[in-house]
Steps between C-alpha positions, in 0.01 A plus 500: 500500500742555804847718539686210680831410547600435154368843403776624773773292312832716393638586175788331579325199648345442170790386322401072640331344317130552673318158370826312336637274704263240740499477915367282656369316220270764348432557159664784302483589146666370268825646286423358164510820290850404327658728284319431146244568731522798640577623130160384403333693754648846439485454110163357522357766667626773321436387160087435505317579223574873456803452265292256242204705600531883486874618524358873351451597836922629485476569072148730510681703763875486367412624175710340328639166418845624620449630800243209623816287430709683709166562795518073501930509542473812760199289699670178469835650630307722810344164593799301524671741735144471723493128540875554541430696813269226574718232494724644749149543765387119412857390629538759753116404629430136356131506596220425259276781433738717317431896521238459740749336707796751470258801542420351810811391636678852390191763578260345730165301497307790417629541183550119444184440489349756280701347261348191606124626497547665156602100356261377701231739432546522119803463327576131484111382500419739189823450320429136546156540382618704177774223426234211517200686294735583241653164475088364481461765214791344281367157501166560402581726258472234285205393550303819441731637165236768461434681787625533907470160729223547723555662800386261743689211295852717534414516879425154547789378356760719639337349817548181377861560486566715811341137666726295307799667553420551921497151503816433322647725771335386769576103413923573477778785464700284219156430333444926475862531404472269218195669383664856522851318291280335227306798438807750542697299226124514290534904450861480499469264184228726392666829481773309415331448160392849476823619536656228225222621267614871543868394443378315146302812464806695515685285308284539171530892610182590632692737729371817401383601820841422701714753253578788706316741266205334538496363819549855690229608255189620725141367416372815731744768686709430745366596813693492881228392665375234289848343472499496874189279521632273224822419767202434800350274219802351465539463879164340547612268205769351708309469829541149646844564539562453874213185576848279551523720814105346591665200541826480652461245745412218209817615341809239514792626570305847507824700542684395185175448299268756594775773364592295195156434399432875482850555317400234214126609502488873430732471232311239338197654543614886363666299237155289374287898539793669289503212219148436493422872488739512194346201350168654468577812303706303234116381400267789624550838467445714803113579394425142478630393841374750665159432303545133583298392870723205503845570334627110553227365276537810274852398413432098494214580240698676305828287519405143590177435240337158603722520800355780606309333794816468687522853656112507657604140640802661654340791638263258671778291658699766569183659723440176670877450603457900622248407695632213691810740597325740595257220744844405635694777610171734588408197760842493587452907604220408666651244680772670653261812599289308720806329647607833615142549638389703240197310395324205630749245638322194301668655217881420647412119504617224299362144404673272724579273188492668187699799680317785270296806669126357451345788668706767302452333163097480560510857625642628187333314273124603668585875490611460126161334463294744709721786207354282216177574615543890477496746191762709639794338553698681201401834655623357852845369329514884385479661865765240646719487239653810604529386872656165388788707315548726800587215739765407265674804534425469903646188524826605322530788735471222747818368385693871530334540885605118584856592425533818732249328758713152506836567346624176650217283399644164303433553141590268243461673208591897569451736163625839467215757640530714153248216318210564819534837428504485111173298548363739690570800334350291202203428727432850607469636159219239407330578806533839483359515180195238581411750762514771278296315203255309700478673834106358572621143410771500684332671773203199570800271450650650826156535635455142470843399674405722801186321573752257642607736808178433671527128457855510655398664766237298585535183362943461567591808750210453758605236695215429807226434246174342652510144610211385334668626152815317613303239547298475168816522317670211692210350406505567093886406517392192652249369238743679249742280605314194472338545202851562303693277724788752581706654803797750508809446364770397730701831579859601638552707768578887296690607822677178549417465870205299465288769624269578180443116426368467849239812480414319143416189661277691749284661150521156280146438451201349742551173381440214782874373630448185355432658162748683502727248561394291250529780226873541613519187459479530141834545329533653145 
């Protein structure tokens, strides 16, 4: 890992396109990600399997049926205005990588890259691993009616489909896009049902929980602090929300679409949580969902009959089309961390054909391996799911110091600073009270993050590092190279004098000339 010159590059540099457009004949990635798209990612994400799954999380804390209602509206709404605020950084700083890359750009590489170690370290690798294993658990289900799949069995399949899915990526963007559409469209269709059933439900008037009287009506007392952790349930619920950001530089058009995509996804998405949400309680009383370990097939048993297999199907392919998003953008992090010398530079190179990010992609999917092969990865999601919250809220502030550092900088979309500071004010009171109500978890969360000062220091800050370590990781970017068949993007100058794609054709990799040229060569 190495602090060079593209480390040094400007805020206000950042606003080319850093891998877009080709020079001099090298390859570039690709902008494929069309609108439908880019829709498909953010909705894909967000919805996984936790609204067919276990939506209690918000209802056991709310309650009641009422309020949960309105915790879903009031979460929907807060995260709107966030990946509003978003939109106007991912046009104001088009770079792949997302909050990692504004965090960088606006506060330093420091704290860049703890955001980057945290991902790196644990959050996308066990989230990954948690997506997959549950998606394994759904389709053998089946096949053992009376008890739990075997353990082993649920881990070798999940790594069946981590494999699959790597390779998908790895073999085309458009092919990974498709996956994520098809799949989107599967849940959509899916809820979709849920939420027609509900309406029918209502229609027959099986609304009694929806009547004011009873919907207000508290199955235990109200309590502040429980109703505070039903809205951070509720938050957590919609997370997935910015991973457009992750991959900005695939966008077309990313200017008019990235923003749009986010205005037509949120909506959609708070929308589908608010409907489905109702849908449930017009067949299960509060008890019974909150009794239920998987409130999707709940409701389909008790609505659909012989149909009934439908919902456990869709849970599956809803998982599976989670995890490919989440293999896509994560790699996509990675990808733009170690072209800013934050990790090893193999992971900024692309295959001189296929134009994807081999490296990256086989780096994320081996770390979400190495987290199937642990027994605490849900106690690890735990720690960090505090620290991935509080970068949010960092990165919005990001947006309020960008506009007093660089009032001048060109910004295509410019919203009024109220919504930052409506998020945050929103953001400060769940923090606040995680703090408060989990102070040990979220203190080994932190811990965690600031076991990535040392590395920074040593492995990005410290520049004169011994030759023969220079040397031995030429040398493993070299075979690395070779073995995947890639080289780094082709790059525009950020200061528009030429200067920084000079120094980056001094650190391109230790291929031989004549490699090298041939690679170039190579035109996606």
């Amino acid at each position: 890992m190495t602090d060079g010159p593209r480390q040094r590059s400007s805020t206000a540099g950042s606003s080319k396109d850093a891998a877009g457009e080709e020079s001099g004949g090298g390859v570039a990635l690709k902008k494929e990600i069309g609108l439908v798209s880019a829709c498909g990612i953010i909705v894909g994400n967000i919805i996984g399997s936790g609204i067919f799954v276990s939506p209690k999380g918000v209802m056991e804390n709310a309650s009641s049926v009422g309020v949960a209602l309105f915790v879903w509206i009031i979460t929907g709404v807060i995260t709107a205005i966030g990946a509003l605020c978003y939109a106007e950084l991912g046009v104001t700083i088009p770079k792949s990588g997302g909050d990692y890359s504004y965090v960088k750009d606006i506060f330093g590489g420091l704290a860049g890259f703890l955001r980057l170690w945290i991902a790196v370290l644990v959050i996308y690798p066990t989230n990954q691993a948690v997506i997959a294993l549950t998606f394994s658990n759904y389709v053998l289900q089946p096949l053992f009616p009376t008890c739990f799949p075997p353990e082993n069995g649920l881990r070798l399949l999940a790594a069946v489909c981590l494999l699959l899915l790597t390779w998908v990526n790895c073999s085309s963007v458009r092919w990974a896009t498709r996956v994520q559409d098809m799949f989107t469209a599967g849940k959509l269709l899916a809820l979709g049902l849920i939420i027609i059933m509900g309406i029918v439900q209502i229609c027959k008037g099986e609304y009694y929980w929806l009547e004011p009287a009873n919907a207000f009506e508290p199955f235990q007392e109200y309590d502040v602090g429980l109703i505070a952790l039903a809205f951070l349930q509720g938050s957590f619920a919609y997370g997935g929300w910015n991973f457009l950001n992750y991959v900005t530089e695939e966008l077309v058009d990313p200017y008019v679409n990235l923003p749009r995509a986010i205005f037509i996804s949120i909506p959609l998405v708070t929308f589908v949580y608010v409907f489905a949400n109702i849908a449930y309680v017009t067949a299960m009383s509060p008890q019974e969902l909150l009794a239920s370990n998987a409130v999707a097939v709940t409701f389909g048993e008790k609505l659909l009959g012989v149909m009934s297999w439908i919902m456990p199907i869709s849970v599956a392919l809803s998982t599976f089309g989670g995890v490919n998003g989440s293999l896509f953008t994560s790699s996509r992090l990675f990808f733009a961390g170690a072209r800013e010398g934050h990790l090893p530079s193999l992971l900024a190179m692309i295959h001189v054909k296929r134009c994807t990010p081999i490296p990256a992609l086989l780096f994320t999917c081996l770390s979400t391996l190495l987290m199937l092969c642990t027994s605490d990865m849900y106690t690890l999601i735990n720690y960090v799911g505090f620290i991935n919250y509080l970068f949010y809220g960092v990165t919005v502030a990001g947006q309020i110091v960008l506009r007093y550092k660089q009032p001048d900088m060109h910004r295509p979309i410019k919203i009024s600073l109220i919504w930052p500071v409506i998020y945050l004010i929103f953001w400060a009171f769940l923090l606040i009270f995680s703090l408060y109500s989990e102070p040990v978890v979220c203190g080994i969360g932190l811990a965690i993050m600031l076991t990535g000062v040392p590395v920074y220091f040593l492995g990005v800050y410290w520049d004169n590092k011994p030759q023969c370590f220079d040397a031995f990781v030429n040398k493993m970017t070299y075979l690395g190279q070779k073995f995947c068949v890639v080289v780094y993007p082709a790059e525009t100058s950020s200061s528009g004098n030429g200067e920084e794609g000079e120094e980056m054709k001094e650190a391109r990799s230790p291929l031989s000339k004549g490699d090298e040229d041939n690679h170039k060569s190579a035109d996606c």
